[in-house]
N, C-alpha and C positions, 0 to 999 in steps of 0.2 A: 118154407124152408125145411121144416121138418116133415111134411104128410106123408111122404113115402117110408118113411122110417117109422111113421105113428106103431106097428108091428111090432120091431124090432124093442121098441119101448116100453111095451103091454108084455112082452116076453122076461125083458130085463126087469122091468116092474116085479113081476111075480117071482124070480128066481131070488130077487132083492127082500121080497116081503117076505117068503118061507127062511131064508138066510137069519133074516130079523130076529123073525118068533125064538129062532134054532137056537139062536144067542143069549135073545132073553130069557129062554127057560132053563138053559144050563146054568147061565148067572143067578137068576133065582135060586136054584137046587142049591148052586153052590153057597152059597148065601148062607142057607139052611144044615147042609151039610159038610161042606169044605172038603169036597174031595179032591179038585184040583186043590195042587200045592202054588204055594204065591213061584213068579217065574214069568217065564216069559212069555207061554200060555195063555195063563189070566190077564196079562198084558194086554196081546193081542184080541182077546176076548173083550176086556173094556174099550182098545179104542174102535175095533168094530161095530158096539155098542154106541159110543160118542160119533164117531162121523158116519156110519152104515144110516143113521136115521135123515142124515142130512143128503147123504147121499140118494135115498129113497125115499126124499120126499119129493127133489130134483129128476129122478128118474118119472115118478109118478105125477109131477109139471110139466114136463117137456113130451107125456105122450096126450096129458089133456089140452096141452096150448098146441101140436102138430096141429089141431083142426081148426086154431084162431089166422086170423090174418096176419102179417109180417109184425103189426105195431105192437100187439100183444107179445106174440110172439119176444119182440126186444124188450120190453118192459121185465117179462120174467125174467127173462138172461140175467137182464141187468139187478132185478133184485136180489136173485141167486150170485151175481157176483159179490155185490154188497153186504152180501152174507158170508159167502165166504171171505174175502177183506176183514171183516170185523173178527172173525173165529180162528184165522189163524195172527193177524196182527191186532189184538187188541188195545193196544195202547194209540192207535191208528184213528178211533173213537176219540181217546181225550185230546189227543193234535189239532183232529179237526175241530172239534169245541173249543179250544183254545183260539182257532183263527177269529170266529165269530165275536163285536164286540160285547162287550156286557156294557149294558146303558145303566147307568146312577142317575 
C-alpha cells in the first residue's frame, strides 16, 4: 500500500525531525530566557511541540511499515488511530471502560 511512497516518508520524516529539534530548542531558551512574549506564538510553539511528536512518530511508521506486508501495514494504522481517538477524545477511554463488566 505504501512502498511507492516509502521516499516521500523518509523526506517528510526529516523535514518533521529538524522542525522538531527547531521547536524544542527555542522552547528550552525560552524557558531560560522569556523572550517570546505569552500570545499566540508561544501557543503555536507548544501545540507543535504536543502533536508534531505524534505526528512524527507516524510519519517515521508509516515509511518503516511501507516495506511490511498489508497486515502490518493495518495493524499500525489502526494503532495510530487509536491513538489519536484517545488524544483528542479523552473521556472516550473512561466510556469504553465503562462498557466492560467489573466482576465481584
Amino acid at each position: 500500500m505504501f512502498k511507492c511512497m516509502e521516499k516521500f516518508w523518509d523526506i517528510l520524516g526529516e523535514i518533521l525531525a529538524v522542525i522538531m529539534v527547531l521547536v524544542y530548542v527555542v522552547l528550552i531558551i525560552n524557558a531560560n530566557f522569556q523572550f517570546i512574549p505569552e500570545g499566540a506564538f508561544l501557543n503555536i510553539l507548544n501545540i507543535i511541540r504536543t502533536y508534531g511528536s505524534l505526528l512524527l512518530i507516524g510519519v517515521v511508521g508509516l515509511e518503516a511499515i511501507s516495506k511490511r506486508n498489508l497486515i502490518f501495514q493495518i495493524i499500525f494504522i489502526a494503532l495510530m488511530a487509536i491513538i489519536v481517538v484517545f488524544l483528542f477524545f479523552p473521556d472516550t477511554y473512561a466510556n469504553l471502560i465503562l462498557l466492560i463488566p467489573q466482576g465481584k
